[in-house]
DSSP file (Angstrom, degrees, kcal/mol; ACC not computed):
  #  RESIDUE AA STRUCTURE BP1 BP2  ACC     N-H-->O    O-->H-N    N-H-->O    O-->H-N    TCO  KAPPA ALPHA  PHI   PSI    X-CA   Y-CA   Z-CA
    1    1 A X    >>        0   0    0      0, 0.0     4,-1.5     0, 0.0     3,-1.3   0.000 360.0 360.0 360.0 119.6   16.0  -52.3  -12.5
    2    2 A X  H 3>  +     0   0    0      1,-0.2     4,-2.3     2,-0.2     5,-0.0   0.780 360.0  56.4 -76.2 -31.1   14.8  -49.4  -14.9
    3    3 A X  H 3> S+     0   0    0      2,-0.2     4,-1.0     1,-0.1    -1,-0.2   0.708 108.3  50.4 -40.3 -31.9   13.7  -52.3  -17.5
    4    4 A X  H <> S+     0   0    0     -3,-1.3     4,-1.7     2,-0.2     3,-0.4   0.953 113.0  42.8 -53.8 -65.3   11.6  -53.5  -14.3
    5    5 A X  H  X S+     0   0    0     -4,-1.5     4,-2.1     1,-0.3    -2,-0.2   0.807 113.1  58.4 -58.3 -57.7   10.2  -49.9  -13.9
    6    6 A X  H  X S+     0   0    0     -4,-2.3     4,-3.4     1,-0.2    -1,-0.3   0.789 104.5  44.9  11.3 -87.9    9.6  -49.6  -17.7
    7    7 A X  H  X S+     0   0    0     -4,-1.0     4,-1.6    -3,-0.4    -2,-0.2   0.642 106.0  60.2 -82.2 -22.6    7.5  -52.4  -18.2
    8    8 A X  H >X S+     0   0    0     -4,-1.7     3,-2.6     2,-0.2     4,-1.1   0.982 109.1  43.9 -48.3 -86.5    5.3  -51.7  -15.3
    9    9 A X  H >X S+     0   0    0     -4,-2.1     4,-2.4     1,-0.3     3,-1.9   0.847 109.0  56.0 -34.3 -56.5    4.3  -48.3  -16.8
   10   10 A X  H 3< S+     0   0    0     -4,-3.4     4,-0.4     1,-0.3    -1,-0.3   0.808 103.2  56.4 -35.0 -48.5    3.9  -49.7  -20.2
   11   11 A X  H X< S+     0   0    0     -3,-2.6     3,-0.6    -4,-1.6     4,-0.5   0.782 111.5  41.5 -51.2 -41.9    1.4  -52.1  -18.5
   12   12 A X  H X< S+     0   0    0     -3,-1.9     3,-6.2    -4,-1.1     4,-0.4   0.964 100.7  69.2 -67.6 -59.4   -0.9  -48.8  -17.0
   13   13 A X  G >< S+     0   0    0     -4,-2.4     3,-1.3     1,-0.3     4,-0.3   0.766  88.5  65.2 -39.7 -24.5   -0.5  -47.1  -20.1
   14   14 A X  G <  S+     0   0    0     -3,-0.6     3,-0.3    -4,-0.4    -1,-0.3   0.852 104.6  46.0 -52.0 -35.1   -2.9  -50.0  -21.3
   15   15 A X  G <  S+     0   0    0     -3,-6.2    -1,-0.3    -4,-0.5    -2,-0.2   0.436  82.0 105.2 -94.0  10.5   -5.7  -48.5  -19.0
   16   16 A X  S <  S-     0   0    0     -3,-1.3    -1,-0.2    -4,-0.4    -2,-0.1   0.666  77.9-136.9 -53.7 -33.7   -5.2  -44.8  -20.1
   17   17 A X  S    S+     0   0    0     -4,-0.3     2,-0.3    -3,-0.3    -1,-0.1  -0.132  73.7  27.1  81.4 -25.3   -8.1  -44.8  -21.9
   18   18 A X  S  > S-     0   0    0      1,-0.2     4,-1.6    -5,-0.1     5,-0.1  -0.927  77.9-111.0-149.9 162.4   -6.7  -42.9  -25.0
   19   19 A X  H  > S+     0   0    0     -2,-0.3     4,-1.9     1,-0.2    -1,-0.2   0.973 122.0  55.1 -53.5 -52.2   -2.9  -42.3  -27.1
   20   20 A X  H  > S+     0   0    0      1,-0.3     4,-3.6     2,-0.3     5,-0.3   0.848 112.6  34.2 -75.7 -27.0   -3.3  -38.9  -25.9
   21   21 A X  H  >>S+     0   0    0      1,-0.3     4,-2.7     2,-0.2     5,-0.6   0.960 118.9  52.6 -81.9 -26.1   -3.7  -39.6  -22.0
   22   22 A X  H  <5S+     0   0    0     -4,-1.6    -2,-0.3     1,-0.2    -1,-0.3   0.651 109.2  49.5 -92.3  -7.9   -1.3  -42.6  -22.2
   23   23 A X  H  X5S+     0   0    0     -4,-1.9     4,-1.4    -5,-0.1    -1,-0.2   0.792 113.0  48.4 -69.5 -40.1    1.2  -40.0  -23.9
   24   24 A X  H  X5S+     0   0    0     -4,-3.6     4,-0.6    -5,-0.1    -2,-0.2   0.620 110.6  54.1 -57.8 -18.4    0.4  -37.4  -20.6
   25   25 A X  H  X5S+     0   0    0     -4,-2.7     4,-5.4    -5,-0.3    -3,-0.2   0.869 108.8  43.1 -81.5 -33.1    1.0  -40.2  -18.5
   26   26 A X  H  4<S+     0   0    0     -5,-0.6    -2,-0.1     1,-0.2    -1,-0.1   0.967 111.8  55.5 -67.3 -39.8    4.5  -41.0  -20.0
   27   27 A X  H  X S+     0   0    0     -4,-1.4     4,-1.0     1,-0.2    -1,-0.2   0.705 111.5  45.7 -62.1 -26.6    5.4  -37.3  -20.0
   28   28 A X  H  X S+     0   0    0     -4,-0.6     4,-2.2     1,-0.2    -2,-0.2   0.945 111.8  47.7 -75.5 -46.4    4.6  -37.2  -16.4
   29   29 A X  H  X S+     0   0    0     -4,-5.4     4,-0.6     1,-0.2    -2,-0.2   0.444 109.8  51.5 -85.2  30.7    6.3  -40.1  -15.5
   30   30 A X  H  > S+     0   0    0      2,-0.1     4,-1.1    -5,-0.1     5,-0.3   0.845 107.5  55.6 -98.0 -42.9    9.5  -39.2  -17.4
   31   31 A X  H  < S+     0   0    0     -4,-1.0    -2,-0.2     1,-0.3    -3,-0.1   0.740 109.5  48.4 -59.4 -32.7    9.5  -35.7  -15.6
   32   32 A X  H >X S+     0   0    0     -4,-2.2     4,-2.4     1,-0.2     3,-2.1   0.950 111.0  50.5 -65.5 -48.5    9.4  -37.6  -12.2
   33   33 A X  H 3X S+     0   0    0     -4,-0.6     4,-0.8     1,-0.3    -2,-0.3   0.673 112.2  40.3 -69.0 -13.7   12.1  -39.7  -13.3
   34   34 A X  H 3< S+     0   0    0     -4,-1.1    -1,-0.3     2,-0.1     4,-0.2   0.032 114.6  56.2-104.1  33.6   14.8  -37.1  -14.6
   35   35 A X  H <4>S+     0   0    0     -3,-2.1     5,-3.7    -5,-0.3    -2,-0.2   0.750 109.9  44.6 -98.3 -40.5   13.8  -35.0  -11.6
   36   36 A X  H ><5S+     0   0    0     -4,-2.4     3,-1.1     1,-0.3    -2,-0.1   0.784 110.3  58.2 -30.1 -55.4   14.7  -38.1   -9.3
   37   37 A X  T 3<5S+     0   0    0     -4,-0.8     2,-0.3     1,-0.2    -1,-0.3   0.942 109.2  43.4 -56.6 -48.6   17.7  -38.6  -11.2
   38   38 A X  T 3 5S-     0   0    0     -4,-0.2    -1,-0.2     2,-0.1    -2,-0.2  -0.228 108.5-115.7-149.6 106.8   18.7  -35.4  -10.4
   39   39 A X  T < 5 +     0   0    0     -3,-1.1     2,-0.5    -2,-0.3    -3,-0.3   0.656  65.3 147.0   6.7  51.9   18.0  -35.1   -6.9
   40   40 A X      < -     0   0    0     -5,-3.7     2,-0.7     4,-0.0    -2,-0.1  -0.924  58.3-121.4-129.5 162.4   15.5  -32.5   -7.5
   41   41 A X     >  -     0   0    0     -2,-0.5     4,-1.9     1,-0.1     5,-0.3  -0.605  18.9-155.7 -81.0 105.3   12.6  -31.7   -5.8
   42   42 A X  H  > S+     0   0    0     -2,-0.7     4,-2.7     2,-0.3     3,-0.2   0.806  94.8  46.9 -56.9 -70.5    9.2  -32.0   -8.8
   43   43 A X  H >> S+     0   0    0      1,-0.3     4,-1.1     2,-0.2     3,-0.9   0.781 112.5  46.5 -69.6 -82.7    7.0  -29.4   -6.5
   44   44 A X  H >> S+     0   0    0      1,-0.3     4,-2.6     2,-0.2     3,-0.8   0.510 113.6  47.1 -35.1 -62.3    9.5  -27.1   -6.0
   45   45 A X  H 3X S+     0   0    0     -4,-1.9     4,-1.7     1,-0.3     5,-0.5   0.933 115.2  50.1   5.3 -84.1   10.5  -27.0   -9.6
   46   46 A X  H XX S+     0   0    0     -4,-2.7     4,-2.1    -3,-0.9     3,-0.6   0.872 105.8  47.6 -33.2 -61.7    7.4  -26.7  -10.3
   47   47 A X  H <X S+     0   0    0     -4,-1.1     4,-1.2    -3,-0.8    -2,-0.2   0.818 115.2  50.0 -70.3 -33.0    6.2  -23.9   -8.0
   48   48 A X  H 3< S+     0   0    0     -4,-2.6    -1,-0.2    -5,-0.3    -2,-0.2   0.309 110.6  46.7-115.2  37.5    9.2  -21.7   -9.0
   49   49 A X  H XX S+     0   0    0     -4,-1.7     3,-3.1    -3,-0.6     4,-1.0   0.678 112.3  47.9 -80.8 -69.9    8.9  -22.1  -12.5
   50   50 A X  H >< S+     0   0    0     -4,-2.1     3,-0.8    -5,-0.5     4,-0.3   0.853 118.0  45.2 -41.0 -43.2    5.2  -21.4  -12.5
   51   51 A X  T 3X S+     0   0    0     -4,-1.2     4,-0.8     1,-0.2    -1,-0.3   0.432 105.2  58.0 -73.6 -12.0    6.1  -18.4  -10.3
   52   52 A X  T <4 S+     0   0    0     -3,-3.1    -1,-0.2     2,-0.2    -2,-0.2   0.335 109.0  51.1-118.5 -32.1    9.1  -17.2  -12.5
   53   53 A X  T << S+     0   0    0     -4,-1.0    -2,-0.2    -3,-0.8     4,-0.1   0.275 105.2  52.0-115.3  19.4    6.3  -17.1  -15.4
   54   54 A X  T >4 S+     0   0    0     -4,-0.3     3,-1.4    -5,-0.3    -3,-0.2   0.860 112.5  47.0 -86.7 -59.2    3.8  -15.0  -13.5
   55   55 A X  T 3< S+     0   0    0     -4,-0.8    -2,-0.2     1,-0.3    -3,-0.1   0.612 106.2  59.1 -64.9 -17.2    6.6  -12.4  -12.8
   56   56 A X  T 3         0   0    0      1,-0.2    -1,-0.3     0, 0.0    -3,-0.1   0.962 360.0 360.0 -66.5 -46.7    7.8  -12.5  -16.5
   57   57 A X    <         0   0    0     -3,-1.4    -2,-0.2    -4,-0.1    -1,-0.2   0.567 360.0 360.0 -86.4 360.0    4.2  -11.3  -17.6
């Protein structure tokens, strides 16, 4: 249940220590969740972006 999933996170974001980390946290776990949605893989993503914007500069 994504309501489930939701209210869990909400709950961490209480220990963040600050808006700003408990706003990185959210951004992280959103990024997990539309890569999951669709079926892609975060590292890879990740590694050939980051690598895509070495070779740009």
């Amino acid at each position: 249940m994504p309501s489930d999933r939701l209210l869990w996170a909400e709950k961490n974001y209480l220990f963040a220590g600050s808006h700003s980390a408990a706003k990185r946290g959210a951004m992280i776990y959103s990024f997990f969740a539309i890569c999951k949605k669709h079926g892609v893989n975060p590292y890879e993503w990740l590694k050939h972006t980051l690598q895509n914007i070495m070779s740009n500069n």
